[in-house]
N, C-alpha and C positions, 0 to 999 in steps of 0.2 A: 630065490624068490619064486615061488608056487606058481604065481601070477601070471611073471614074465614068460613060464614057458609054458604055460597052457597055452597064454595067448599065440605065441611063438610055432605052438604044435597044431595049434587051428590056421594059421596064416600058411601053414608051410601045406597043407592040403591041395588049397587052390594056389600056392607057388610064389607066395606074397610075403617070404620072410625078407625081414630087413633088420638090418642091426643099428639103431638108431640111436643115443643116449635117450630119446624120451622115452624107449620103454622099460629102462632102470628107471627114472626115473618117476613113469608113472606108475610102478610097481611098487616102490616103497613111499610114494604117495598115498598110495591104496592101503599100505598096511601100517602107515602113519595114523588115518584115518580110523583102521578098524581098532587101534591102540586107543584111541582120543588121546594120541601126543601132539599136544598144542605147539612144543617148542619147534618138535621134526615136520608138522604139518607148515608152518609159519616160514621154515626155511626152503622146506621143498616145492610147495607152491608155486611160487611164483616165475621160478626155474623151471618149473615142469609145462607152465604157461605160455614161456618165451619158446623154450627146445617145440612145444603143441605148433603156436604160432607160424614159427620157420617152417614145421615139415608141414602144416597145410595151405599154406602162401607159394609154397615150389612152384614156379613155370610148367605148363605141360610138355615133356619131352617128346621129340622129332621124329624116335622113333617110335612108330604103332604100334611095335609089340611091346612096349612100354607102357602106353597108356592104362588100363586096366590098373594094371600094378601101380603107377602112378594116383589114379581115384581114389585108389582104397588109402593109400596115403593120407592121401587129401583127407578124407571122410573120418579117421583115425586120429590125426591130426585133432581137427577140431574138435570128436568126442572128449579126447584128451584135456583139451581148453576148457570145454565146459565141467569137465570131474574137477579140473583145480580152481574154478571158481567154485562149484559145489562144497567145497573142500577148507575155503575160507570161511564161506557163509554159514556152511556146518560148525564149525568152531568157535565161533563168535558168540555162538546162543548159551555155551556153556564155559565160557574163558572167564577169567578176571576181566573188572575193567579195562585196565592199560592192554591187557592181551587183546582184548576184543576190538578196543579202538586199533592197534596194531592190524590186529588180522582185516579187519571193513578197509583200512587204507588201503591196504595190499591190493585187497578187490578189485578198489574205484583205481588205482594202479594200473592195474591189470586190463581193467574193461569198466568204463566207468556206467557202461548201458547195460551190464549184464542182470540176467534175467534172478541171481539169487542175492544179489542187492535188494529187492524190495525186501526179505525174509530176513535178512541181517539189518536191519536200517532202524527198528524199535532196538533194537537191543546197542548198537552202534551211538546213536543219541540217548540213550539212558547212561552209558558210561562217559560217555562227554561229558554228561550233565555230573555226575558224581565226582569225576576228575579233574574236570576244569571249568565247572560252571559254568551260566546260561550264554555266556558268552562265546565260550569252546562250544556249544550245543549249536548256536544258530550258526556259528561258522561250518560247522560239521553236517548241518543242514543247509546248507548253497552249495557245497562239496559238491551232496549227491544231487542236487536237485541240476547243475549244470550237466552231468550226464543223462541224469534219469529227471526228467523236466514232471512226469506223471508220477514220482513219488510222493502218494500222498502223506505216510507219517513225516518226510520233511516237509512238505507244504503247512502242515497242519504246528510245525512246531515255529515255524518261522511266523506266522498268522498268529498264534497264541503268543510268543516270542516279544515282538514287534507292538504287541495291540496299544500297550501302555504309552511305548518311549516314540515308535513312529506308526500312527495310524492309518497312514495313508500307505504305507506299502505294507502293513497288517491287511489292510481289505484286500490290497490287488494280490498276496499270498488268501488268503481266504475265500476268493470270487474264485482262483486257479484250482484251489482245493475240492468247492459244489461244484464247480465246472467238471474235475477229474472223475468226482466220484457218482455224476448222476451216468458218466457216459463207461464207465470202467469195470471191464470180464472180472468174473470171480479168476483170482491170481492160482496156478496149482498148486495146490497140496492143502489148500483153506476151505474147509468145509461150507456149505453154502450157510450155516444158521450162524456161523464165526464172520464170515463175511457181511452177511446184512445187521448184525451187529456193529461191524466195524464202519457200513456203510452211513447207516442210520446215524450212528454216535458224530462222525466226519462232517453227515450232511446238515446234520443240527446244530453241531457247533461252527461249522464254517460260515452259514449264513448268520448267525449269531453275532460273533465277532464283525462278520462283515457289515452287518447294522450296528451294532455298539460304535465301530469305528468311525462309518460314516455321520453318526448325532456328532462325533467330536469335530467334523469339519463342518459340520450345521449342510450336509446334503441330505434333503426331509425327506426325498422322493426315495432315494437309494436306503434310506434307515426304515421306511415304514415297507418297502419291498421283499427287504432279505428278512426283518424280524417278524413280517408276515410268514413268509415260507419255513424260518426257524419254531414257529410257534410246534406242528404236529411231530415235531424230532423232541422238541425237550421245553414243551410249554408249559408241563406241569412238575420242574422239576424244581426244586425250593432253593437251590441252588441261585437259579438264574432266571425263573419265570417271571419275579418282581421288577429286574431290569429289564427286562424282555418288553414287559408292559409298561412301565416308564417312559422308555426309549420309542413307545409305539404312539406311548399320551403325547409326547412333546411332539414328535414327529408331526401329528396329526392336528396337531392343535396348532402349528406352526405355517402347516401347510394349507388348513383352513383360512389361517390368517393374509397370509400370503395372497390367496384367492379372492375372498371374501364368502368361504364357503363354510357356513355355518352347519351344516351337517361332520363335513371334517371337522369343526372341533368340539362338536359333540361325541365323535371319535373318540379325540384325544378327552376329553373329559372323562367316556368311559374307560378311557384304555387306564388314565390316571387313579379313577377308582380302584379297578383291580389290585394295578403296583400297589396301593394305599394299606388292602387286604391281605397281603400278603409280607409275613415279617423279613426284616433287613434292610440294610445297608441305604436303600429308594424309599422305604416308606413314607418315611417323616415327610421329605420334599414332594412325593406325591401323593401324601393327605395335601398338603399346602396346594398342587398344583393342579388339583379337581377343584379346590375351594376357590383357587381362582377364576376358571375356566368357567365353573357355576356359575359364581358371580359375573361375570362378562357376559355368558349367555341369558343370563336375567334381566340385564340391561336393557332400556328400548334401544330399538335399530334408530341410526341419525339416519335419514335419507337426503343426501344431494341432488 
């Protein structure tokens, strides 16, 4: 192994060789990897992990001229830890399903906060999703999010997930999701124009959902909030612009009512026209729920 003794022939320099099973092991890790052998990377991993672990957890020894020798350990140790998570995550982008979910367990195993969990996490829930459906997905999705509490592809999948069967824990995945990603560094190795892509797509669709969710529990304040801020991410997309504005008529029209303020459901009347203009699924109901609102606001005021 080439590896092992370059490395071996640079430590032995400053006087730092040691014969450790991690460096077989992280040697044919390394050349696991340069193979793209998913079976030998998947076995040596997580061994190469534990053997990293021990030798950079060691106690500092007593005596001083130990020490030195002892740091580098240390510092070795953990670079080690971090290649055999690299090593999983790497794998994962190009495995089979079942390999891939294999190899992401391994990881969250391993270090369930590690930093190449977020890079393996799309591709970890797209093979849940193909191998064991939405259900194996969202559970695959609270996995990581108990570790990695700011992964947003799980946040984002448990939010979209959740939105139909529980709404109420759809928004509060969905407020975690714009909360992550108004406040969250470009991750490395993501170009900035993939990033604000990524950022934008999240930030629109989270407040999104987080409004669709909230009309379903009839909170006006929190549905005309989020699907205001949702509007400049994905207002004009024919997908979802028509609910978007539906959800903004009722809201608004609702909470005019509620008040007695008739400017808000002249809101909601406008907002209901739009839906109305716009084809799918809302339309029908908000041609019907401008016509109402018209009519109401046409009405003389009773004054008590």
């Amino acid at each position: 192994m080439k590896l092992k003794y370059a490395l071996i022939g640079l430590l032995a320099v400053t006087g730092l060789v040691w014969a450790e099973d991690v460096d077989d092991s992280y040697a044919a890790l390394k050349e696991a990897v340069d193979k793209k052998d998913i079976d030998a990377v998947m076995k040596l991993a997580p061994e190469t992990a534990k053997q990293a672990a021990a030798l950079s957890t060691k106690p500092q020894p007593s005596d001083a001229a130990a020490v030195e020798n002892w740091k580098a350990r240390v510092v070795f140790g953990k670079e080690v830890g971090s290649y055999a998570e690299y090593a999983l995550s790497a794998m994962a982008a190009t495995a089979d399903p079942a390999q891939t979910v294999s190899l992401v367990d391994m990881l969250i195993d391993v270090n369930p906060k590690s930093q190449y969990l977020t890079n393996a996490t799309p591709y970890y829930l797209a093979a849940l999703g193909k191998n064991g459906g939405a259900a194996k997905q969202l559970a695959g999705a609270e996995k990581v999010l108990k570790g990695s509490p700011a992964n947003e592809d799980a946040l984002y999948a448990l939010a979209s997930g959740y939105m139909a069967s529980r709404p109420a824990q759809a928004q509060a995945f969905a407020t975690r999701l714009t909360t992550t990603m108004r406040s969250k560094a470009k991750p490395e190795g993501v170009s900035a124009d993939d990033w604000e892509r990524k950022k934008s797509q999240y930030l629109g669709q989270g407040y999104y959902i987080a409004g669709a969710t909230a009309a379903q529990t009839q909170s006006w304040k929190d549905c005309d909030t989020n699907l205001r801020a949702a509007l400049p991410y994905i207002g004009s997309s024919p997908g979802t612009s028509g609910t978007i504005y539906f959800y903004l008529g009722l809201a608004n029209y609702q909470l005019g009512k509620l008040t007695g303020d008739r400017t808000k459901m002249q809101e909601g009347q406008k907002f209901s026209e739009q839906s109305a203009a716009i084809a799918g699924p809302m339309q029908a109901q908000a041609q019907r729920n401008a016509a109402l609102i018209k009519q109401e606001l046409g009405a003389p005021v009773v004054r008590r």
